[in-house]
ROSE-4610 file (N, C-alpha, C; in Angstrom, 1 decimal, always signed):
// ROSE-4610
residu = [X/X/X/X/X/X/X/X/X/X/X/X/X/X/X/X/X/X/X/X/X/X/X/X/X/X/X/X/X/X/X/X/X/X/X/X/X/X/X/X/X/X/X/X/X/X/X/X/X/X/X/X/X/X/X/X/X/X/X/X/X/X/X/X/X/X/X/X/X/X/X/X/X/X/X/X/X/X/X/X/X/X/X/X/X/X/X/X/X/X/X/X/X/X/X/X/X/X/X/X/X/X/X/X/X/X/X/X/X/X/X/X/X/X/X/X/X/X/X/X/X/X/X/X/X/X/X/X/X/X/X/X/X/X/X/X/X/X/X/X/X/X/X/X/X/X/X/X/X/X/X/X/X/X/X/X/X/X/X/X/X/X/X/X/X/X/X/X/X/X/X/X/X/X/X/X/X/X/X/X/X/X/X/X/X/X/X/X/X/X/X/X/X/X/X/X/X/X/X/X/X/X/X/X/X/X/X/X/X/X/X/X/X/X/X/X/X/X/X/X/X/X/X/X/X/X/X/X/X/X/X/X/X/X/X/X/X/X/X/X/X/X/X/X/X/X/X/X/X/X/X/X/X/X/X/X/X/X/X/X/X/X/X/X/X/X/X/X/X/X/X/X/X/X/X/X/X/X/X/X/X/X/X/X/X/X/X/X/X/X/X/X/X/X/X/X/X/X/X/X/X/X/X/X/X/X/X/X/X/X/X/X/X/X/X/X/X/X/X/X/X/X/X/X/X/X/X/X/X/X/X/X/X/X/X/X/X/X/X/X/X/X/X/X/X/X/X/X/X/X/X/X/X/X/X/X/X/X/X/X/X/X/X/X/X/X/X/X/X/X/X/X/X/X/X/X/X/X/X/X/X/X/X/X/X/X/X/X/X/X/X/X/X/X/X/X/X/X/X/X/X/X/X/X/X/X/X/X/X/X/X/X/X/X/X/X/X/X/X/X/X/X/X/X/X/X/X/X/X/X/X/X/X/X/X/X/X/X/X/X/X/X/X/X/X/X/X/X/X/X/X/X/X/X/X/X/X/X/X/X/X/X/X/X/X/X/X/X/X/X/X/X/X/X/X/X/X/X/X/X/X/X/X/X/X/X/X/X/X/X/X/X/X/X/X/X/X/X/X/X/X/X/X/X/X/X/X/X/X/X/X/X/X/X/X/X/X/X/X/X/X/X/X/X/X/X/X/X/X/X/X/X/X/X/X/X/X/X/X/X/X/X/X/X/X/X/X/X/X/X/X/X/X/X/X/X/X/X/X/X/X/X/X/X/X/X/X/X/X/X/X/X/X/X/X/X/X/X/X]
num = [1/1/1/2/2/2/3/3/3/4/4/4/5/5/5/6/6/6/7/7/7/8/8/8/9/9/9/10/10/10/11/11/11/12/12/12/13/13/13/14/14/14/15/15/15/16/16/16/17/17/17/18/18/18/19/19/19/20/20/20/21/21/21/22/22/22/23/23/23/24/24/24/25/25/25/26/26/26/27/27/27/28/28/28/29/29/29/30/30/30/31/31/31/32/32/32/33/33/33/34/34/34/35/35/35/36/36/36/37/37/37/38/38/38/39/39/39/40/40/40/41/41/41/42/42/42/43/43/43/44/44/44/45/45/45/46/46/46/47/47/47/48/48/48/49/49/49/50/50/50/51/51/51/52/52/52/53/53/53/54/54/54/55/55/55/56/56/56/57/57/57/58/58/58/59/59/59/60/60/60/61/61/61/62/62/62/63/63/63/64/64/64/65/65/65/66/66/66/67/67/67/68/68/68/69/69/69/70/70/70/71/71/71/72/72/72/73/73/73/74/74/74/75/75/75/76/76/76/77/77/77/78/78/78/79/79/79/80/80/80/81/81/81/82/82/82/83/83/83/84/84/84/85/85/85/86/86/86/87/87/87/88/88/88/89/89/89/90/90/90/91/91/91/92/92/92/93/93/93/94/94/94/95/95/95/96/96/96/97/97/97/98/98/98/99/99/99/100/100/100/101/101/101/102/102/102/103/103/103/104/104/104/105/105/105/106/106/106/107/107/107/108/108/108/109/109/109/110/110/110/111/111/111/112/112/112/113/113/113/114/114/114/115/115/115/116/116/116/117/117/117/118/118/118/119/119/119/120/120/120/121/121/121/122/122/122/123/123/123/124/124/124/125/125/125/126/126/126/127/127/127/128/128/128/129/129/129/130/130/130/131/131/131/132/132/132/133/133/133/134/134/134/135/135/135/136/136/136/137/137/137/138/138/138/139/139/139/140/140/140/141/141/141/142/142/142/143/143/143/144/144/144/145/145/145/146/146/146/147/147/147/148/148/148/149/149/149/150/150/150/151/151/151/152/152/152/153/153/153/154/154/154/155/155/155/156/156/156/157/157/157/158/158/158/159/159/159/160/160/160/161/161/161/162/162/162/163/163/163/164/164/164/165/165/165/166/166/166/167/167/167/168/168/168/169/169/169/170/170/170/171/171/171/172/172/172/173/173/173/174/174/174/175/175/175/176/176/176/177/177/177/178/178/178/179/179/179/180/180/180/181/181/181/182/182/182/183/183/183/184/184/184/185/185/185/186/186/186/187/187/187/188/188/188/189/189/189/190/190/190/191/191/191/192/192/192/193/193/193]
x = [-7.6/-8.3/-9.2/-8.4/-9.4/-10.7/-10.5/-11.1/-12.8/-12.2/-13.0/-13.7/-12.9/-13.8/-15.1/-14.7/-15.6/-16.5/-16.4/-17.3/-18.9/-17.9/-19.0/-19.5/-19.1/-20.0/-20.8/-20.3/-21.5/-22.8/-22.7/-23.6/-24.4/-23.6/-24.7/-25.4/-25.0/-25.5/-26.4/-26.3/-27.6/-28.7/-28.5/-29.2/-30.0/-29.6/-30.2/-31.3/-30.4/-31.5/-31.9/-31.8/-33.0/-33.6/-33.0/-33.4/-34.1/-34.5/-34.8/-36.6/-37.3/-38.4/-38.3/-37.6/-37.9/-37.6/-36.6/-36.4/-37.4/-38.1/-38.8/-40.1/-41.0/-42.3/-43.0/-43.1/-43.6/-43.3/-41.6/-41.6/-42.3/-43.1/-43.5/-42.1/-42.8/-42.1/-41.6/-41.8/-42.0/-40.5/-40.6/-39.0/-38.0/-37.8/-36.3/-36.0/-34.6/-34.0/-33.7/-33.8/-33.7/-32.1/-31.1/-29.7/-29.3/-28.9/-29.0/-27.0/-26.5/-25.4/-24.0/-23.1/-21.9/-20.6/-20.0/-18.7/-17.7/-16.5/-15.6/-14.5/-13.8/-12.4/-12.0/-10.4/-9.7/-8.4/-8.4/-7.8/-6.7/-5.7/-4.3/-5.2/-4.9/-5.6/-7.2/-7.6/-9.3/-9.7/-10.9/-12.0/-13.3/-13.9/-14.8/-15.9/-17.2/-18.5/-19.1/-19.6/-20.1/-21.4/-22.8/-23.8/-24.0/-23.9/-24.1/-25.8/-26.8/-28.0/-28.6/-29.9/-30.1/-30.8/-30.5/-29.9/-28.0/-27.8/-26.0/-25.3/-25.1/-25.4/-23.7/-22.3/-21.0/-20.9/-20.3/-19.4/-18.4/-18.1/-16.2/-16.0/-15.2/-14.6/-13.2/-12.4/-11.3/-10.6/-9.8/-9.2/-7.6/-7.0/-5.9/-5.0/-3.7/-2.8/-2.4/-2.5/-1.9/-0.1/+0.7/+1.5/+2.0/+2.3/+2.4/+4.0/+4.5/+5.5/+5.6/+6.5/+7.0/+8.5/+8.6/+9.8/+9.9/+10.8/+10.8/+11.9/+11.3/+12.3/+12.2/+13.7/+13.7/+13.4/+13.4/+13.4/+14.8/+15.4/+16.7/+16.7/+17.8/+18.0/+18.1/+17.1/+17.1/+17.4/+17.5/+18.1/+16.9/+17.1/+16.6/+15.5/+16.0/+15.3/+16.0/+15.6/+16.1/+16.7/+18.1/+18.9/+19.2/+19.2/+19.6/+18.9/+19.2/+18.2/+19.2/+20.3/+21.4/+22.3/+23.2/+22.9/+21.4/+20.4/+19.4/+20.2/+20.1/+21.1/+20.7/+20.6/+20.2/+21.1/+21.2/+21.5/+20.7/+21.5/+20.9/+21.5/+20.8/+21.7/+21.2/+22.5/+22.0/+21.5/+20.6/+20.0/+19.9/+19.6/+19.9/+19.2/+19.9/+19.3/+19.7/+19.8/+20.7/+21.6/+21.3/+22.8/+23.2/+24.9/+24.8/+23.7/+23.8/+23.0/+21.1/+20.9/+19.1/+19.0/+20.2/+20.0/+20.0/+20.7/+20.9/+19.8/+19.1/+17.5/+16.6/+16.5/+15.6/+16.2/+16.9/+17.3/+17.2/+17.2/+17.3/+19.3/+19.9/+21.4/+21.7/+23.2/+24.2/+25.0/+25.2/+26.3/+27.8/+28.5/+29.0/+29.1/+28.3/+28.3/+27.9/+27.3/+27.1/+28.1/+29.6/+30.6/+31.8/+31.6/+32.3/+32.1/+30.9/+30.9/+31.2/+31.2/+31.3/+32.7/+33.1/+34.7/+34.7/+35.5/+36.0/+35.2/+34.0/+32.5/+33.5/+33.3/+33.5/+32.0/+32.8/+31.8/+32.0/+31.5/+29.4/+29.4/+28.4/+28.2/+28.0/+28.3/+27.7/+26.3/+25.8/+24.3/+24.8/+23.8/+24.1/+25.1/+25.7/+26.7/+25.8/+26.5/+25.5/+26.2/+25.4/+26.1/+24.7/+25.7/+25.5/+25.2/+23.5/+23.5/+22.4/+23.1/+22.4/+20.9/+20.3/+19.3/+18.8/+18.5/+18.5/+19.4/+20.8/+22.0/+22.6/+22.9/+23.9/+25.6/+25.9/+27.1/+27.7/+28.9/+29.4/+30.2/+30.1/+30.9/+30.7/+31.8/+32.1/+31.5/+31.6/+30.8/+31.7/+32.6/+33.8/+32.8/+33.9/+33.5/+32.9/+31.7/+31.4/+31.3/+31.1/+31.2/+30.0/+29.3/+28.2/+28.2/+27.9/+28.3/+26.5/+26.7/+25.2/+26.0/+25.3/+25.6/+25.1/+26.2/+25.7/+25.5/+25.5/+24.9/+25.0/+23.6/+23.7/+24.6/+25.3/+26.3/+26.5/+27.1/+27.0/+28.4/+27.8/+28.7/+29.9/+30.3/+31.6/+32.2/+31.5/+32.0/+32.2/+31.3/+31.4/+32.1/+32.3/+33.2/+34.7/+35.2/+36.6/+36.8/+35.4/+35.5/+36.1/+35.2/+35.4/+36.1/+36.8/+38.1/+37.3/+36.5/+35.9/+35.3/+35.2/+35.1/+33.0/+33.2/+31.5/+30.5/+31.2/+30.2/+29.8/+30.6/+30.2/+29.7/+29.9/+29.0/+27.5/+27.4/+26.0/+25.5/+26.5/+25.5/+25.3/+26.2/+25.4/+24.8/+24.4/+23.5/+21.9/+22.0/+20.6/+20.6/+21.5/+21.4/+22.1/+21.1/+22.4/+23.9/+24.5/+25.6/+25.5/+26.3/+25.9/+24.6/+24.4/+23.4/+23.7/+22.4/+23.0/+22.3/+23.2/+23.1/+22.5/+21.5/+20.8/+21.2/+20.9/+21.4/+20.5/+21.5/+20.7/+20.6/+20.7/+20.6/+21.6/+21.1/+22.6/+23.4/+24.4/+25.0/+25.9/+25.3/+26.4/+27.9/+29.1/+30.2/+31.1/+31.6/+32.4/+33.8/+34.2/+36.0/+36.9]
y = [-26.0/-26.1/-27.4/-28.8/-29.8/-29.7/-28.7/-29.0/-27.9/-27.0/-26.0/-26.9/-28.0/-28.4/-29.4/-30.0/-30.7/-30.1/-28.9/-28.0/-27.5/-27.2/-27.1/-28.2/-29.2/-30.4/-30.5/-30.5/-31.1/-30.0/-28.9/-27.6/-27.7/-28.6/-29.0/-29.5/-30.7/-32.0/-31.7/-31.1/-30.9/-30.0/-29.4/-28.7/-29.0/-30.4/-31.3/-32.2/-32.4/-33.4/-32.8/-32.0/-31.3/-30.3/-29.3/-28.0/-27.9/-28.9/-28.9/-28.5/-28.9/-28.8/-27.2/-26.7/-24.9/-24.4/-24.7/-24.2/-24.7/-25.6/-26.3/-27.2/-26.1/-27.0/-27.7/-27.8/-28.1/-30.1/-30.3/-31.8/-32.2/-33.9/-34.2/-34.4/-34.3/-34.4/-35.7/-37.1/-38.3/-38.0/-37.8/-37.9/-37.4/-36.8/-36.0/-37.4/-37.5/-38.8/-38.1/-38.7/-38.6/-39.2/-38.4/-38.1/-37.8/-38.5/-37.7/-37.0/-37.7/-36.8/-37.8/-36.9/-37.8/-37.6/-38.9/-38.9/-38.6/-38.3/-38.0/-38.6/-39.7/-40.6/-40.2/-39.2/-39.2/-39.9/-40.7/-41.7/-41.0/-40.9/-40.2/-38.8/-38.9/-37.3/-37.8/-39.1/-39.2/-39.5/-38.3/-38.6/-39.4/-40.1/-40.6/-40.2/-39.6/-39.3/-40.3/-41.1/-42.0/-41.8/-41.2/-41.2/-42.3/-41.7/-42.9/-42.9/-42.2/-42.8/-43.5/-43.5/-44.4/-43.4/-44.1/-45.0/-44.6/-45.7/-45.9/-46.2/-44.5/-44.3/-44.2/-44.4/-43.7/-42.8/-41.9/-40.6/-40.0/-40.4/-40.6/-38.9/-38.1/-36.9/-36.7/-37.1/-36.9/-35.3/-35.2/-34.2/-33.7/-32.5/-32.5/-32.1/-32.0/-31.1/-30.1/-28.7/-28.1/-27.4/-27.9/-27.1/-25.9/-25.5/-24.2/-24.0/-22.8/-22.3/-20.7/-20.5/-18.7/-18.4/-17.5/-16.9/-15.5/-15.9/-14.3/-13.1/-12.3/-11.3/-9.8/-9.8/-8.3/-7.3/-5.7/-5.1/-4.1/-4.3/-3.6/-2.1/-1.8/-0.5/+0.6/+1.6/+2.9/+4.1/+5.2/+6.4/+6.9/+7.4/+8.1/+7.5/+5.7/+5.0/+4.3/+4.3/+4.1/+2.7/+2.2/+1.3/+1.3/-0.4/-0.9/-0.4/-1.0/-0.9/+0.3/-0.4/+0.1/+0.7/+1.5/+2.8/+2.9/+3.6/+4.1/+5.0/+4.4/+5.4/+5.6/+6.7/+7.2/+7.1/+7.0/+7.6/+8.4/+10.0/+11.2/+11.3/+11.9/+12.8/+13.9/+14.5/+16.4/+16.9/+17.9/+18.3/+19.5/+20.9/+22.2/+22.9/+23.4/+24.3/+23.2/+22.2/+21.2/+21.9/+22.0/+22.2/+21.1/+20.8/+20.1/+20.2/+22.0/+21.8/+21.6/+22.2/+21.8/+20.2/+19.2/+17.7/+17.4/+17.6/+17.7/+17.7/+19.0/+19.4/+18.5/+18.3/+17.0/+16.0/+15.2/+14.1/+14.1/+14.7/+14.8/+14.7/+15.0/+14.7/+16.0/+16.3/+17.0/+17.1/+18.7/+18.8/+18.4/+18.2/+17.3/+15.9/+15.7/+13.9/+13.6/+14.0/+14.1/+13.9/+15.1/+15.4/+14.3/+13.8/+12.5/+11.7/+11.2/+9.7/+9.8/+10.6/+10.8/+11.1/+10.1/+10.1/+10.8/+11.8/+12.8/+13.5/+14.3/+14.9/+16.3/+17.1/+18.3/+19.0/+20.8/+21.6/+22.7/+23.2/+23.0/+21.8/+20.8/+20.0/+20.4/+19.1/+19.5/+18.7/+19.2/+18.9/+17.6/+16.6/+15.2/+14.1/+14.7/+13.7/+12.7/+11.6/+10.4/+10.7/+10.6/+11.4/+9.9/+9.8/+9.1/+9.8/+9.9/+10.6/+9.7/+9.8/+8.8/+9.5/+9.2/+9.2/+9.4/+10.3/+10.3/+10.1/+10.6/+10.4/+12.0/+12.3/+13.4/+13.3/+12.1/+11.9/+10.7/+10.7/+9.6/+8.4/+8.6/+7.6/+5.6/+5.6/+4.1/+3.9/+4.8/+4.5/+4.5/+4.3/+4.4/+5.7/+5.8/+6.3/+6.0/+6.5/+5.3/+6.0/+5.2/+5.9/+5.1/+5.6/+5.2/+4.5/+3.4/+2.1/+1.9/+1.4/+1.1/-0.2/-1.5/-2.6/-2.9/-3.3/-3.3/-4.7/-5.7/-6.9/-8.0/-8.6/-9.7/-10.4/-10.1/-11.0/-10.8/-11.7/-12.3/-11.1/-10.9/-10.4/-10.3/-11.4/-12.1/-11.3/-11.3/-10.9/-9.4/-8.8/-7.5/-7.1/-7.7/-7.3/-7.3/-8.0/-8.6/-7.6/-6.7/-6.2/-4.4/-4.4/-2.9/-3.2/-4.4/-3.9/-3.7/-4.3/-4.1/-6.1/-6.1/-6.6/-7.3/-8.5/-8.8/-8.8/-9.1/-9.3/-7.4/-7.0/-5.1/-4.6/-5.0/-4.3/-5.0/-6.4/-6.8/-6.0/-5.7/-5.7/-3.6/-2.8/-1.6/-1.3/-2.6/-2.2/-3.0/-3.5/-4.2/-6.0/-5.8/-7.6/-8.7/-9.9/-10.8/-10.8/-11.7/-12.3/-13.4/-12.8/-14.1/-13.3/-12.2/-11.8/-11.6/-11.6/-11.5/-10.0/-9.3/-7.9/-7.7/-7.1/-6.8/-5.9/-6.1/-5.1/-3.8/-2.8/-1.4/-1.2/-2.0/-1.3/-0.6/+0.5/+1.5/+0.7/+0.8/+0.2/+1.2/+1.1/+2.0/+1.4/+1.8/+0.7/+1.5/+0.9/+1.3/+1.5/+2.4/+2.0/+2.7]
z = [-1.9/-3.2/-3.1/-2.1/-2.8/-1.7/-0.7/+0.6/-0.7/-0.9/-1.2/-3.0/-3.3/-4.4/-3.5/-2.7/-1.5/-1.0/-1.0/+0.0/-1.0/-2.3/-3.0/-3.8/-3.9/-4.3/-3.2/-2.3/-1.2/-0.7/-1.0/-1.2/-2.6/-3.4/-4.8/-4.4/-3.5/-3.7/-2.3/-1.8/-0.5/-1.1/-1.8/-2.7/-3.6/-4.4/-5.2/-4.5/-3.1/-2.3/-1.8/-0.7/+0.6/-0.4/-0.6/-0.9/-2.4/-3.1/-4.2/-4.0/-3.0/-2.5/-2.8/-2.0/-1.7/-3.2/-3.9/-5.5/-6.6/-6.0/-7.0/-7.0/-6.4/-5.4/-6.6/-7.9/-8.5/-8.6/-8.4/-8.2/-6.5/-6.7/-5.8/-4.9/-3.4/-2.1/-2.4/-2.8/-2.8/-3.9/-4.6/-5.5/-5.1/-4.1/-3.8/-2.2/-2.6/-1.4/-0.8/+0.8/+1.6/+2.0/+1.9/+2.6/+4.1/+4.5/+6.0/+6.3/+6.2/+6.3/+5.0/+4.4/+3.5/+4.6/+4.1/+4.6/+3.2/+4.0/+3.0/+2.8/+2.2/+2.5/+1.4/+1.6/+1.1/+0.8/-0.6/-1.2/-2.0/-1.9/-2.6/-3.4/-4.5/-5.3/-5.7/-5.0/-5.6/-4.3/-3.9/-2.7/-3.0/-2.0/-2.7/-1.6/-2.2/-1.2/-1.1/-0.2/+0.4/+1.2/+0.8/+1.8/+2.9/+3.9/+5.2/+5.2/+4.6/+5.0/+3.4/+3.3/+2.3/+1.1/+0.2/-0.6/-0.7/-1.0/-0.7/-2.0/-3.0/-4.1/-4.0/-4.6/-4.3/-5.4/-4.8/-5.7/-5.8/-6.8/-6.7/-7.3/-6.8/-7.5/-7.6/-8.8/-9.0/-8.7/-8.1/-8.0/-8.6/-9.3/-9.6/-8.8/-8.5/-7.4/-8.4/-8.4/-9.3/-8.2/-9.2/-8.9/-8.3/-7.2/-7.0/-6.8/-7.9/-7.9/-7.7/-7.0/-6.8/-7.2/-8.0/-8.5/-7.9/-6.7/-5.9/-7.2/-7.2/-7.9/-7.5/-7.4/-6.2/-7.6/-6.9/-8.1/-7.8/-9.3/-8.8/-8.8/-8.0/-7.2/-8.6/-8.2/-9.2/-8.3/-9.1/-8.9/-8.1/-6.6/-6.0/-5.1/-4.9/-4.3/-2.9/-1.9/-0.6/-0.6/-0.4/-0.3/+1.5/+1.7/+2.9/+3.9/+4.6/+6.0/+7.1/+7.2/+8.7/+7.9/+6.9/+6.9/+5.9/+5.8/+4.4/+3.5/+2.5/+1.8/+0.4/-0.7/-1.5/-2.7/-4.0/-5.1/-5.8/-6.2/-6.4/-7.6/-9.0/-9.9/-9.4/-9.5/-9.3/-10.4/-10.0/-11.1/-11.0/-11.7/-11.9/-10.4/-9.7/-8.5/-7.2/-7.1/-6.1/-5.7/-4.4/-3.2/-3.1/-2.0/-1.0/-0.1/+0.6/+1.6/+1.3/+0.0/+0.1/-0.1/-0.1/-0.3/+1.2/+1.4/+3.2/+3.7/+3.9/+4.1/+4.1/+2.4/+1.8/+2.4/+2.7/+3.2/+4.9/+5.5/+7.1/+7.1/+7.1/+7.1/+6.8/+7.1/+6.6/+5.6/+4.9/+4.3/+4.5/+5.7/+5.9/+5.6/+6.2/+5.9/+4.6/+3.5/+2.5/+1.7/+2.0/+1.4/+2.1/+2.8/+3.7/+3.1/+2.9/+1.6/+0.7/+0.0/-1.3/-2.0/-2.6/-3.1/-4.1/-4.1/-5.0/-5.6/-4.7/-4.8/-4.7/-5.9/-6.0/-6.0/-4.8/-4.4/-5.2/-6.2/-5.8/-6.8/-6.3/-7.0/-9.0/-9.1/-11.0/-11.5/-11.9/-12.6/-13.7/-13.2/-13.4/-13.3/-12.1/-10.9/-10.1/-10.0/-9.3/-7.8/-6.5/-5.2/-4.5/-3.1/-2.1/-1.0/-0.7/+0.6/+1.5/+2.3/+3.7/+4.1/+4.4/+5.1/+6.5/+7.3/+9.1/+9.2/+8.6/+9.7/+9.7/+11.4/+11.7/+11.3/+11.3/+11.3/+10.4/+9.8/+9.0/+9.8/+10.7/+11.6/+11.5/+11.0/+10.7/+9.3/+8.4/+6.7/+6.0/+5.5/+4.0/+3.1/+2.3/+0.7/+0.0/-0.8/-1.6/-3.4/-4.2/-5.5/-6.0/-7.0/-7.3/-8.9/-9.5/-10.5/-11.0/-12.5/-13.0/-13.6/-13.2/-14.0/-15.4/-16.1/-17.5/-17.9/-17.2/-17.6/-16.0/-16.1/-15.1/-14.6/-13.1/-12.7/-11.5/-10.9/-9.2/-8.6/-7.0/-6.4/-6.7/-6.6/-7.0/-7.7/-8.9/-10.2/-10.4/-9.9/-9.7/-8.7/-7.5/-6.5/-7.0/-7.7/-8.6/-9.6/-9.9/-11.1/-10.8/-9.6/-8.9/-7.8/-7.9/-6.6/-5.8/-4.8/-3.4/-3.4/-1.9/-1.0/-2.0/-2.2/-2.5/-1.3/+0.1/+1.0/+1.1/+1.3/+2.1/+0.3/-0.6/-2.1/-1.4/-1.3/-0.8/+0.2/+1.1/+2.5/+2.4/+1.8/+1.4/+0.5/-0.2/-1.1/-0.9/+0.7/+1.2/+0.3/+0.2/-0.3/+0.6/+0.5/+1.3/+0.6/+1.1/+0.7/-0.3/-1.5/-2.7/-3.7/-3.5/-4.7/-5.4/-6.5/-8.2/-8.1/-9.1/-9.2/-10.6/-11.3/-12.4/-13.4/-14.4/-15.4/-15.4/-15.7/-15.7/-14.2/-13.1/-11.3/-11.0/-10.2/-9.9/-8.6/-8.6/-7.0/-6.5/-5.2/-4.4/-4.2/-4.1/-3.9/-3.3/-2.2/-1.1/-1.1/-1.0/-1.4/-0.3]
């Protein structure tokens, strides 16, 4: 920022002095000074221009620091949006004409493995059941059960781990968060049991 307020003062100010001839042949040659090149000493938040040729006119330009802040904010997990990286895993409502197996299909996975995560998933599924289905995977090997939870007000792993009886690091880590996340209101969570 202060480099780019410098850059264009001094594109004014060459502008003013050399190039004023080409924009404006009407003033005599004899009035526009002769600059030959500015230095630039930067003094805490005030630079000061200094022409090194003649006349040895100073020009001071205050500069501000503006604050720069970022507020990272994730967006929380909704229905039918891809969670975690190592397993990818999905929350689904069924909806009228849903198999197991056309989710299967849609998903690259099995009716099997489908019916392996999913705690106490009765077949044929029922139309607007929340269901856990993996993503690219043939097989459930090394995955728990999982049951699927919507948070109803802001609160740390912790809290919700305590709340649903499971473990806060493995609620984080299948649901793509570090360890120690805050969980949002209204986000669906997968939760392992």
């Amino acid at each position: 920022m202060f480099l780019l307020i410098i850059t264009g003062t001094l594109i004014y100010l060459s502008w003013m002095i050399w190039g004023r001839q080409a924009y404006a042949p009407e003033l005599p040659a004899e009035k526009v000074l002769p600059v030959t090149i500015a230095t630039l000493i930067p003094v805490s938040s005030t630079a000061t221009i200094i022409p090194t040729g003649t006349p040895t006119i100073p020009l001071t330009i205050e500069t501000t620091a503006l604050p720069i802040t970022a507020t990272i904010t994730r967006i929380p997990h909704s229905l039918d949006s891809m969670i975690g990286t190592n397993p990818v895993l999905i929350i689904h409502r069924v909806r009228q004409g849903d198999t197991i197996e056309s989710l299967a299909y849609r998903y690259k996975t099995n009716a099997a493995v489908i019916q392996a995560l999913n705690y106490n998933l009765s077949i044929p599924l029922l139309v607007h059941k929340d269901i856990v289905i993996p993503v690219n995977r043939s097989d459930a090997g090394g995955l728990p059960e999982f049951e699927v939870y919507r948070v109803q007000q802001d609160t740390s792993a912790e809290e919700l781990g305590t709340l649903l009886g499971v473990d806060p690091d493995e609620l984080c880590y299948y649901n793509g968060l570090t360890n120690g996340a805050a969980f949002i209101a209204g986000e669906w969570v997968i939760v392992p049991r």
